[in-house]
HTML snippet that shows the backbone in 3Dmol.js (N, CA, C, O; Angstrom):
<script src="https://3Dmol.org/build/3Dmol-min.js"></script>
<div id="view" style="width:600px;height:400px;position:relative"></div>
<script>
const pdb = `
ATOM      1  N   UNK A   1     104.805 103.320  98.553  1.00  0.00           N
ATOM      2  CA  UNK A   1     104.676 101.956  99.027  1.00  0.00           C
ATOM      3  C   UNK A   1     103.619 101.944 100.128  1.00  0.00           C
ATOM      4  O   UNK A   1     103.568 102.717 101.085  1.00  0.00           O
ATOM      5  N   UNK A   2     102.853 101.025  99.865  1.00  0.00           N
ATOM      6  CA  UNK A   2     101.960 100.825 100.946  1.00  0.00           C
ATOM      7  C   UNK A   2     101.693  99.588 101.503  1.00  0.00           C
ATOM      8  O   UNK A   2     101.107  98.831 100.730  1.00  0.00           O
ATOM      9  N   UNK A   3     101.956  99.109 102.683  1.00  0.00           N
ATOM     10  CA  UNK A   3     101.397  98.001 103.319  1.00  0.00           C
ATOM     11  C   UNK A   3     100.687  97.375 104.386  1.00  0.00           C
ATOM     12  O   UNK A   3     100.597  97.795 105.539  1.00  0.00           O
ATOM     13  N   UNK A   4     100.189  96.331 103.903  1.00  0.00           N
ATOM     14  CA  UNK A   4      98.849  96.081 105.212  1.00  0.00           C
ATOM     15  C   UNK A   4      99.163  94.465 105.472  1.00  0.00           C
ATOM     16  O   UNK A   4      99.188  93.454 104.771  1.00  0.00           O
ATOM     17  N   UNK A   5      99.379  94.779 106.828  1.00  0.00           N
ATOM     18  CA  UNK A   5      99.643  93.711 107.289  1.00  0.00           C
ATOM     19  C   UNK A   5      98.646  92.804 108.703  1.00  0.00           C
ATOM     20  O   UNK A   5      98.229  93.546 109.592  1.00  0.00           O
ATOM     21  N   UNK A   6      98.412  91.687 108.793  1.00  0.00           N
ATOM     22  CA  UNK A   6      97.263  91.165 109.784  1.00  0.00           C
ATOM     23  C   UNK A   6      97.924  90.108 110.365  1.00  0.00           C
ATOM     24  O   UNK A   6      98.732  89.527 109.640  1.00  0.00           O
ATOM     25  N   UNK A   7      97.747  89.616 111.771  1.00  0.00           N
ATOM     26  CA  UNK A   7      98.352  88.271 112.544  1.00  0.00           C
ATOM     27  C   UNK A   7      97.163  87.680 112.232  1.00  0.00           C
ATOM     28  O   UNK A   7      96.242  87.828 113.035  1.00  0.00           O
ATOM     29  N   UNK A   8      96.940  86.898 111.014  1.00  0.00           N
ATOM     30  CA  UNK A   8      95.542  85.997 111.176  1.00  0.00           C
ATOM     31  C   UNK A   8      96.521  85.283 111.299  1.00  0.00           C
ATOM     32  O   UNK A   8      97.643  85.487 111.762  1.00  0.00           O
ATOM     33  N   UNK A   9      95.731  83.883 110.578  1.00  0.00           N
ATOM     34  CA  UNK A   9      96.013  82.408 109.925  1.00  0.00           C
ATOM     35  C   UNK A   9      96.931  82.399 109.318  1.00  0.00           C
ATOM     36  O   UNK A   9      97.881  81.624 109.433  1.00  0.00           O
ATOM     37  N   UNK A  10      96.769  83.443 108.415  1.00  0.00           N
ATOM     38  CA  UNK A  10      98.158  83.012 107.264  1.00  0.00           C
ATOM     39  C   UNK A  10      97.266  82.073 106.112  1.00  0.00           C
ATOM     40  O   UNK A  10      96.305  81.319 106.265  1.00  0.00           O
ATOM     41  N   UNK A  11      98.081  82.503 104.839  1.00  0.00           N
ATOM     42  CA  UNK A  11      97.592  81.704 103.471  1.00  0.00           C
ATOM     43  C   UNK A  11      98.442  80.304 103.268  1.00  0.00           C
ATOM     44  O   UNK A  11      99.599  80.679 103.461  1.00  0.00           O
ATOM     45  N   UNK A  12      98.471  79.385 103.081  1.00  0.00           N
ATOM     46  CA  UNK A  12      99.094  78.068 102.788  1.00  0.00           C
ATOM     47  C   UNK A  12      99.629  78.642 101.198  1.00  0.00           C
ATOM     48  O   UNK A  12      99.008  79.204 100.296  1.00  0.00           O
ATOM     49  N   UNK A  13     101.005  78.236 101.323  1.00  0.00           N
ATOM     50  CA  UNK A  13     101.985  78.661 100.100  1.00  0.00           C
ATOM     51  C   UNK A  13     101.472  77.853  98.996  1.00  0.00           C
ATOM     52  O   UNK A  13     102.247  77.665  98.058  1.00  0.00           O
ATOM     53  N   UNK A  14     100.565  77.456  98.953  1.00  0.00           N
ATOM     54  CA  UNK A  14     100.477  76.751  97.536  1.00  0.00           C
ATOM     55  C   UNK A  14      99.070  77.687  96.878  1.00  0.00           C
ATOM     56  O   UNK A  14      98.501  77.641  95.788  1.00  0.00           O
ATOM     57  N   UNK A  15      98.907  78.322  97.821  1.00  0.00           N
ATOM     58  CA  UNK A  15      97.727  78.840  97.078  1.00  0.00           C
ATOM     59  C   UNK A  15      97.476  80.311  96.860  1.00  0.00           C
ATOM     60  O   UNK A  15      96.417  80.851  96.538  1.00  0.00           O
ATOM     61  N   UNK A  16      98.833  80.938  97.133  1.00  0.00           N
ATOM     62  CA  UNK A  16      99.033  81.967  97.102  1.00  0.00           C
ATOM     63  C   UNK A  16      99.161  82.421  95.453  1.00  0.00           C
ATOM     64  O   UNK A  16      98.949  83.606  95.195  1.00  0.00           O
ATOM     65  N   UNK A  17      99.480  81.555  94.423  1.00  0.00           N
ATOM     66  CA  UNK A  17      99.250  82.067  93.564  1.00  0.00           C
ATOM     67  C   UNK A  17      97.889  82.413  92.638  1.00  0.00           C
ATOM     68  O   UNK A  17      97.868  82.818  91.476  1.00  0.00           O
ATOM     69  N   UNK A  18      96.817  82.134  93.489  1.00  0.00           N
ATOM     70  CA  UNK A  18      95.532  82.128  93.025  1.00  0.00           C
ATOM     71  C   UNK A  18      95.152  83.567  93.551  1.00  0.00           C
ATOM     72  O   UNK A  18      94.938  84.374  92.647  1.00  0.00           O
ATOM     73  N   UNK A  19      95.018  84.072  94.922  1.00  0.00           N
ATOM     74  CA  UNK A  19      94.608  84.896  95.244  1.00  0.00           C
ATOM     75  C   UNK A  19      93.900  86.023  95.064  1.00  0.00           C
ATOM     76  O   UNK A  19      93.080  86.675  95.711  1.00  0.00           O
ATOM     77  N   UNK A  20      94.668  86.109  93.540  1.00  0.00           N
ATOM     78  CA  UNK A  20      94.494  87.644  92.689  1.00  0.00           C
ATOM     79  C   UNK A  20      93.297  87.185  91.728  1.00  0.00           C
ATOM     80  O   UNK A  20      92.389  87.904  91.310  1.00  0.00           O
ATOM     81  N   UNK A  21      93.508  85.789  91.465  1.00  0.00           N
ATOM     82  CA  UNK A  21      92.279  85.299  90.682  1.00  0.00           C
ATOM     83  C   UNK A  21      90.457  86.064  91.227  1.00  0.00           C
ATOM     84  O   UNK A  21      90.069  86.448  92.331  1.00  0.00           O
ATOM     85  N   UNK A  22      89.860  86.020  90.092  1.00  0.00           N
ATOM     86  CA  UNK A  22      88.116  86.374  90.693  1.00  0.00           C
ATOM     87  C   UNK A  22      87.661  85.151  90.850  1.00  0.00           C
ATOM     88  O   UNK A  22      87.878  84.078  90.286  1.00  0.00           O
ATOM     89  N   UNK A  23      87.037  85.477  91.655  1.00  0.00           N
ATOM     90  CA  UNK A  23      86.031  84.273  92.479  1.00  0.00           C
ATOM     91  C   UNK A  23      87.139  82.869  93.309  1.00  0.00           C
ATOM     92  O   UNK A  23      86.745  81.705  93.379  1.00  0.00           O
ATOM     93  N   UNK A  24      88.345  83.283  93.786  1.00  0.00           N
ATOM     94  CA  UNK A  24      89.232  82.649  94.568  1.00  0.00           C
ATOM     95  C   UNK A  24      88.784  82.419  95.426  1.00  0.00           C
ATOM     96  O   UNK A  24      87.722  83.015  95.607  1.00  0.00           O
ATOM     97  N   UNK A  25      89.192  81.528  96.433  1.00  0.00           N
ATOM     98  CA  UNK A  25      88.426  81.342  97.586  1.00  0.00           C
ATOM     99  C   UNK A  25      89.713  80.581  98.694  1.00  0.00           C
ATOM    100  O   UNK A  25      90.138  79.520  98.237  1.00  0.00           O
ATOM    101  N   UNK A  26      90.109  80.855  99.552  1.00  0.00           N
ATOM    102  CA  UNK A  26      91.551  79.812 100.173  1.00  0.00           C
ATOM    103  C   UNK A  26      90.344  78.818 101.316  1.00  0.00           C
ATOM    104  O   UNK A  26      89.232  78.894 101.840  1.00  0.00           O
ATOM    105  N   UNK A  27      91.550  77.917 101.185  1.00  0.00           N
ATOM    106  CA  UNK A  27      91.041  77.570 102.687  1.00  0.00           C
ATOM    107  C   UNK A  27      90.906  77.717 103.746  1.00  0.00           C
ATOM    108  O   UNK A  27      90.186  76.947 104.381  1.00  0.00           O
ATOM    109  N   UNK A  28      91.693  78.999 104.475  1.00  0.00           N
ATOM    110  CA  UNK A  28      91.886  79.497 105.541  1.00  0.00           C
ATOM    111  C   UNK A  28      90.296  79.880 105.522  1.00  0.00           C
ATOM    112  O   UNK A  28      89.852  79.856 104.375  1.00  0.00           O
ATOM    113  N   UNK A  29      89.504  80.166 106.344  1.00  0.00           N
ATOM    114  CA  UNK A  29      88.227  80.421 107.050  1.00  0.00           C
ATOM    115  C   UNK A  29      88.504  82.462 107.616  1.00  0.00           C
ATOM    116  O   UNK A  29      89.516  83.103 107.896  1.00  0.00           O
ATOM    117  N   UNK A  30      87.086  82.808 107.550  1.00  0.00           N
ATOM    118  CA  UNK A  30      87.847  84.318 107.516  1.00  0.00           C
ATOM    119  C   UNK A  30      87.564  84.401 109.407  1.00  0.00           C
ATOM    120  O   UNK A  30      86.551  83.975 109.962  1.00  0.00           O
ATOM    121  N   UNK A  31      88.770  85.066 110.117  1.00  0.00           N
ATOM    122  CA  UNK A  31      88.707  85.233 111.626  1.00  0.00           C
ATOM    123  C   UNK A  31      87.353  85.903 111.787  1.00  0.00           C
ATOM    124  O   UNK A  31      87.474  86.263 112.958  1.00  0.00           O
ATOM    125  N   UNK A  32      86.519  86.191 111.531  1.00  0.00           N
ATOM    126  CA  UNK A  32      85.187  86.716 112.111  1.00  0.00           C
ATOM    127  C   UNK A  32      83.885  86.252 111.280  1.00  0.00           C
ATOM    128  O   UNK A  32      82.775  86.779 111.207  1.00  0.00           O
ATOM    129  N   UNK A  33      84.304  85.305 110.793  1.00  0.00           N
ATOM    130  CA  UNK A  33      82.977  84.335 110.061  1.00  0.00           C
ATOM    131  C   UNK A  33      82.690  85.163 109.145  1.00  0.00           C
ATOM    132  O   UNK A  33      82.000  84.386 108.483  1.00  0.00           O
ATOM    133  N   UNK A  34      82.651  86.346 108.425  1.00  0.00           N
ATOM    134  CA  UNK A  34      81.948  86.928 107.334  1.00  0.00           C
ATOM    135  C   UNK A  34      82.424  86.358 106.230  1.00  0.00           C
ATOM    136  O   UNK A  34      83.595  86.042 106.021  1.00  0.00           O
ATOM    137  N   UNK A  35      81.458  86.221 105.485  1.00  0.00           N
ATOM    138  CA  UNK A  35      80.980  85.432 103.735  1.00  0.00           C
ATOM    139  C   UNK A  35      82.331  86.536 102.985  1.00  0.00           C
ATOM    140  O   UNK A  35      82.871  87.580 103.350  1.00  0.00           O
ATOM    141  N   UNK A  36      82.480  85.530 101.663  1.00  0.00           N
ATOM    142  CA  UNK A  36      83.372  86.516 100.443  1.00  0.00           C
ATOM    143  C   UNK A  36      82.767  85.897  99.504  1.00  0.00           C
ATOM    144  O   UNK A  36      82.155  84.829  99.476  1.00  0.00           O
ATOM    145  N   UNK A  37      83.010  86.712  98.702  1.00  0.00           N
ATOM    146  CA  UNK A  37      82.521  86.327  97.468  1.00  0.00           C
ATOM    147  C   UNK A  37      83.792  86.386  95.937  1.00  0.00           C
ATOM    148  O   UNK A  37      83.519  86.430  94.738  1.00  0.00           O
ATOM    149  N   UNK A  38      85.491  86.356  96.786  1.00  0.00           N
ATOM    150  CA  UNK A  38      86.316  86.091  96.393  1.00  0.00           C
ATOM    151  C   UNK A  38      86.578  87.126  94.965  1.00  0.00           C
ATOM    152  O   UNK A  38      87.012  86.776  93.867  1.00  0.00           O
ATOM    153  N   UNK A  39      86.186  88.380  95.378  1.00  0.00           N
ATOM    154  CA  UNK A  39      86.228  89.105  94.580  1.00  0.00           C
ATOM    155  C   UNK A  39      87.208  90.809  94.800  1.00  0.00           C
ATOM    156  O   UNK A  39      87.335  91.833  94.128  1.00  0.00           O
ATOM    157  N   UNK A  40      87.783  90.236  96.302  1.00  0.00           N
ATOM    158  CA  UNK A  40      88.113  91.743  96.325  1.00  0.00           C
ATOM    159  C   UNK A  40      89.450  92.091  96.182  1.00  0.00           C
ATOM    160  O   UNK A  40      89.843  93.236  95.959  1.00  0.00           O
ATOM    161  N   UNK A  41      90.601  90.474  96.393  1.00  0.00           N
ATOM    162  CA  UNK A  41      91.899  90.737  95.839  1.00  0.00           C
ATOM    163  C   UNK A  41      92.147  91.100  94.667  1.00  0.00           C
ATOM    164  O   UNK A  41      93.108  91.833  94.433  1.00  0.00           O
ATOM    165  N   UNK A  42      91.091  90.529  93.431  1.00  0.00           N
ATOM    166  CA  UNK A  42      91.136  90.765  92.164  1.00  0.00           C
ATOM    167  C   UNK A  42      91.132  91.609  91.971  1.00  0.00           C
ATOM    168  O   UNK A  42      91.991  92.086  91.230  1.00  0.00           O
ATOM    169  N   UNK A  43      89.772  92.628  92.730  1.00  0.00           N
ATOM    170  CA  UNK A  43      90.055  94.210  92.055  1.00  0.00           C
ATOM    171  C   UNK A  43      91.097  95.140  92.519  1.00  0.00           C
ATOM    172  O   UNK A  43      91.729  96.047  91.979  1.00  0.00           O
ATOM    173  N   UNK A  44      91.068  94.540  93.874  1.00  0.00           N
ATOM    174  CA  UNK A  44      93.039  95.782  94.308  1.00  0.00           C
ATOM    175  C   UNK A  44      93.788  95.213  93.005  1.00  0.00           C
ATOM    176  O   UNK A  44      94.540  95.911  92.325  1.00  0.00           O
ATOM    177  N   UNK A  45      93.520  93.975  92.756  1.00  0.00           N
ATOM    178  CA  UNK A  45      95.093  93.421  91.915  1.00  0.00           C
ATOM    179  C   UNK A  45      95.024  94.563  90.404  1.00  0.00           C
ATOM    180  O   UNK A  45      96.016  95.083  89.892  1.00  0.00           O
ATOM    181  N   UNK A  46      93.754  94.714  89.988  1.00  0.00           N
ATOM    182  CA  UNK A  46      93.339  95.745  88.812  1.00  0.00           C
ATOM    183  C   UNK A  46      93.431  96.464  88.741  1.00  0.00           C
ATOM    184  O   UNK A  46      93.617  96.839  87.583  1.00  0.00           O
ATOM    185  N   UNK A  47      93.421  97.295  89.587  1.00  0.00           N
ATOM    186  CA  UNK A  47      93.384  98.956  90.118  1.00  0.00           C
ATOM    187  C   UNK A  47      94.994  99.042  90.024  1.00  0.00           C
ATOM    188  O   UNK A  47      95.306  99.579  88.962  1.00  0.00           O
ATOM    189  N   UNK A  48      96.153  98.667  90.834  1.00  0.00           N
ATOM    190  CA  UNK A  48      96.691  98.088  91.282  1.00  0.00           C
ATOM    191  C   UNK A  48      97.591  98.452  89.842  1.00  0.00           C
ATOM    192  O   UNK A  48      98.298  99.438  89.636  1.00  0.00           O
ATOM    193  N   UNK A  49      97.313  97.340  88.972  1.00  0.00           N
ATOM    194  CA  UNK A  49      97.867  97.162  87.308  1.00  0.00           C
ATOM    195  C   UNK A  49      97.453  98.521  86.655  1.00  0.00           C
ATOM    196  O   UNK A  49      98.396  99.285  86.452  1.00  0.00           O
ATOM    197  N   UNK A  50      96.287  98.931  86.314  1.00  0.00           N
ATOM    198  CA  UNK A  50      95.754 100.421  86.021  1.00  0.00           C
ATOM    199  C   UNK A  50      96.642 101.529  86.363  1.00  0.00           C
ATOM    200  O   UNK A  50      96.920 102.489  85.644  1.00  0.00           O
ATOM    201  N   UNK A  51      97.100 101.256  87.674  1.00  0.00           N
ATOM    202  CA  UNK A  51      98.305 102.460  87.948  1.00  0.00           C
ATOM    203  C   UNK A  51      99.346 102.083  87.798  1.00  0.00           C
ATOM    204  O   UNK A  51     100.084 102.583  88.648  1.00  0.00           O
ATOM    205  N   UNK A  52      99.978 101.277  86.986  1.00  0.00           N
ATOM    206  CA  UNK A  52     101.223 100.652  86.168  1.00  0.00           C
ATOM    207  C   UNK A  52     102.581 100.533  87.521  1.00  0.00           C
ATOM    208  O   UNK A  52     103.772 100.845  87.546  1.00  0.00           O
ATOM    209  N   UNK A  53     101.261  99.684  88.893  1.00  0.00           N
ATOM    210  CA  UNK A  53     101.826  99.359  89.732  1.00  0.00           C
ATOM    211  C   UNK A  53     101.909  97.853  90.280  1.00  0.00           C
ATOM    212  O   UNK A  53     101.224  96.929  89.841  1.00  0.00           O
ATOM    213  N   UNK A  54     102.822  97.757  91.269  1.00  0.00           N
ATOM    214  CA  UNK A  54     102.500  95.895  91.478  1.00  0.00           C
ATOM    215  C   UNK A  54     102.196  95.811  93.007  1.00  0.00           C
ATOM    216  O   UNK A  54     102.278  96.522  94.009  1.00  0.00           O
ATOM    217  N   UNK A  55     101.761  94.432  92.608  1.00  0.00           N
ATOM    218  CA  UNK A  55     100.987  94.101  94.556  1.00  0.00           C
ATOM    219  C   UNK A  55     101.367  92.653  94.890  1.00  0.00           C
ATOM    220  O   UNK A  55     100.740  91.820  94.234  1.00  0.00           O
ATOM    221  N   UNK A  56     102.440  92.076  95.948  1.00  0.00           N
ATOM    222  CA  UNK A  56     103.157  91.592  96.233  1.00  0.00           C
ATOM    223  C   UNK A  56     102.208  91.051  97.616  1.00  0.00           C
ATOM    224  O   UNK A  56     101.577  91.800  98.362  1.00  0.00           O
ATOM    225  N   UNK A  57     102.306  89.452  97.730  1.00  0.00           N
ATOM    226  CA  UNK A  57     102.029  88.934  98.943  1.00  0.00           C
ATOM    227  C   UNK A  57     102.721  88.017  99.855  1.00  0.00           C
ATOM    228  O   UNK A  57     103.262  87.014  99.389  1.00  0.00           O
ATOM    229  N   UNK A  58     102.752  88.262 101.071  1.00  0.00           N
ATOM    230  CA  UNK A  58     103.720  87.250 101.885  1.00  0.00           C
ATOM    231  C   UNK A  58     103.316  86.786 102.344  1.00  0.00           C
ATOM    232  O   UNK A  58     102.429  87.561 102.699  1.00  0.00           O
ATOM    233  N   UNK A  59     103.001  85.360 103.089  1.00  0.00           N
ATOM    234  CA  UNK A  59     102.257  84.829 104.341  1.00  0.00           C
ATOM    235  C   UNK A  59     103.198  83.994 104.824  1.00  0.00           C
ATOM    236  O   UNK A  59     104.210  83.679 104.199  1.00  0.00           O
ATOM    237  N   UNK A  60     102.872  83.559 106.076  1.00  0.00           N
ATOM    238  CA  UNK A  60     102.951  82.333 106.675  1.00  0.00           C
ATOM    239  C   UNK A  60     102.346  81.906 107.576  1.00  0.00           C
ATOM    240  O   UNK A  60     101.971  82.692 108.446  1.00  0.00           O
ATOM    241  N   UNK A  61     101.994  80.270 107.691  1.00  0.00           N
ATOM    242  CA  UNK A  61     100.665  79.816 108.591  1.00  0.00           C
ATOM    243  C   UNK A  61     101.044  80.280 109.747  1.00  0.00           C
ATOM    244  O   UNK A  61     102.193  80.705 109.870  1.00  0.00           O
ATOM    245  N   UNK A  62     100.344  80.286 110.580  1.00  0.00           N
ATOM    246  CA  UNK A  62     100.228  80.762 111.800  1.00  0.00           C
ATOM    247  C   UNK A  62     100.470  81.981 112.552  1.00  0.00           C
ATOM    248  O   UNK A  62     100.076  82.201 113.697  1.00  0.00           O
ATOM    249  N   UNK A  63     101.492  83.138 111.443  1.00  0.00           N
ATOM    250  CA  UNK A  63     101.736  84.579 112.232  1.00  0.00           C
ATOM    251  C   UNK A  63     101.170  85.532 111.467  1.00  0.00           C
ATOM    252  O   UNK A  63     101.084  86.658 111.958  1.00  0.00           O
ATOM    253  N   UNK A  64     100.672  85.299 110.126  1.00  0.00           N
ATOM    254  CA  UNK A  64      99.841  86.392 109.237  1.00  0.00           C
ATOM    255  C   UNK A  64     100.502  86.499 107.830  1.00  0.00           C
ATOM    256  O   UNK A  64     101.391  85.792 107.355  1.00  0.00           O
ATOM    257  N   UNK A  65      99.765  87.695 107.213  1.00  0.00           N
ATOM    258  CA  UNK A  65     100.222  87.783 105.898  1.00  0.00           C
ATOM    259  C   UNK A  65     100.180  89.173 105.256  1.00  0.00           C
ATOM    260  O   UNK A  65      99.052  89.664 105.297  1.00  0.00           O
ATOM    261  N   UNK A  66     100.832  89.706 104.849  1.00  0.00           N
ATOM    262  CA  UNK A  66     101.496  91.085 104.669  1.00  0.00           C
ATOM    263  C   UNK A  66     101.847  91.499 102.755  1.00  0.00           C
ATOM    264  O   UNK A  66     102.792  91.372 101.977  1.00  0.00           O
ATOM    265  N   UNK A  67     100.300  92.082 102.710  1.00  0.00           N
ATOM    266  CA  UNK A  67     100.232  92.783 101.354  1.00  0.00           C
ATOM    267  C   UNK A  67     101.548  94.170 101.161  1.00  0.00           C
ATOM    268  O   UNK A  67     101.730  95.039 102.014  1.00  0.00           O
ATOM    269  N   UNK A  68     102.291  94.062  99.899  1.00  0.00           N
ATOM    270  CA  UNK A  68     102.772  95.219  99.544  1.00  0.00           C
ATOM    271  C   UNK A  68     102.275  95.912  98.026  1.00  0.00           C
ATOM    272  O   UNK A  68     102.449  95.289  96.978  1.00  0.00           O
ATOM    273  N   UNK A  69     101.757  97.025  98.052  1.00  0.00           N
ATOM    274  CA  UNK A  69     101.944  97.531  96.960  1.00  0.00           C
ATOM    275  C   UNK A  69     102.662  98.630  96.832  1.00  0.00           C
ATOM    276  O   UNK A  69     102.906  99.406  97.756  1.00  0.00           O
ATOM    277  N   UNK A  70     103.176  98.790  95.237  1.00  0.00           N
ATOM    278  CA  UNK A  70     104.424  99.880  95.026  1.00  0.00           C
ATOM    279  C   UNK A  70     103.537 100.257  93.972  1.00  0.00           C
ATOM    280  O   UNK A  70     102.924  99.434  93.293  1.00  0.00           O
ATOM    281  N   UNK A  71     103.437 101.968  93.774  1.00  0.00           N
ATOM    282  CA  UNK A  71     102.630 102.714  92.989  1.00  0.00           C
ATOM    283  C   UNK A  71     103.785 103.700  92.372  1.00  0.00           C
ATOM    284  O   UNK A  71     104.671 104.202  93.064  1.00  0.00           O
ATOM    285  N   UNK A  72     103.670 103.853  91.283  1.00  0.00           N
ATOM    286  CA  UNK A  72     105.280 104.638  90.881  1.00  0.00           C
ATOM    287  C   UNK A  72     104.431 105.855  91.208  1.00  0.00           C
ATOM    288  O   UNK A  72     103.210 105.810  91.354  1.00  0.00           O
ATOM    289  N   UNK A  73     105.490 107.399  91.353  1.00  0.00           N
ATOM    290  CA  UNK A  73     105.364 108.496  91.949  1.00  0.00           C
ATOM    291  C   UNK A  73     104.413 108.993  90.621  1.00  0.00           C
ATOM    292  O   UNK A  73     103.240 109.367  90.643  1.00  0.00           O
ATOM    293  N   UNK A  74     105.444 108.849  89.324  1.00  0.00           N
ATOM    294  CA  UNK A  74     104.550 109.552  88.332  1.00  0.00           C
ATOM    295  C   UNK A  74     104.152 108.356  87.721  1.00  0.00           C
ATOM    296  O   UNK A  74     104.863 107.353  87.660  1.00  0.00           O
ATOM    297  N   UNK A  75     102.487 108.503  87.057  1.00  0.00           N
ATOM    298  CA  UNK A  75     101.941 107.779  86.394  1.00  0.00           C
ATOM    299  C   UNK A  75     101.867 108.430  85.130  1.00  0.00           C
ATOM    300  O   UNK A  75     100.905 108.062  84.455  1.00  0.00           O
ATOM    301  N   UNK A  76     102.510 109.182  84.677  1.00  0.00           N
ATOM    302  CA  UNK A  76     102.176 109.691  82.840  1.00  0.00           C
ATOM    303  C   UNK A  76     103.148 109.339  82.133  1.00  0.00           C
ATOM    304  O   UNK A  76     104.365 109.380  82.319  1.00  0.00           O
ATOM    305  N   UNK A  77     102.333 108.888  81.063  1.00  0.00           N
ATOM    306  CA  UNK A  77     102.660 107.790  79.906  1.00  0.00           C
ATOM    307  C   UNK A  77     103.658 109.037  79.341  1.00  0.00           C
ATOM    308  O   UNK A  77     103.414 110.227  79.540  1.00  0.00           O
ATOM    309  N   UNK A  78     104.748 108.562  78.649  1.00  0.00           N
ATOM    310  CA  UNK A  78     105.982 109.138  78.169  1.00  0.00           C
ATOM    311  C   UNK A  78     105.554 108.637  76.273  1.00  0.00           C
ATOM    312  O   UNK A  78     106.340 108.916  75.368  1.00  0.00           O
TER     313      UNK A  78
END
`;
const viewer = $3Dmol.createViewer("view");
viewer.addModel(pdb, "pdb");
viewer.setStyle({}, {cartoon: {color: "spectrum"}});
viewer.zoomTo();
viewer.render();
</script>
């Protein structure tokens, strides 16, 4: 299990199901002005699936938002 967690903004619950989408974009503004190009949840989310694992998100406005992913121990196909 791994998780990363940040006190930004926080994601607005309605749009949390996009996130994983390519080329997503929220409305929250990023805390240090740098550009996205709404491409980088997608590929954790891929990588992520590739290791026949899942990636779980929590937020709330104003105290942050707290990625989990769970990677099983063994990855070989049975």
């Amino acid at each position: 299990v791994i998780e990363v967690q940040d006190h930004g903004q926080g994601i607005p619950e309605n749009e949390l199901p996009d996130i994983f989408k390519k080329f997503a974009k929220i409305s929250s503004s990023p805390t240090a002005g740098e550009s996205s190009a709404g491409l980088g949840l997608s590929i954790v989310h891929m990588l992520v699936q590739l290791l026949k694992g899942t990636i779980e998100c929590r937020s709330t406005i104003g105290f942050g938002t707290t990625f989990t992913v769970k990677l099983p121990v063994n990855n070989e196909e049975k």
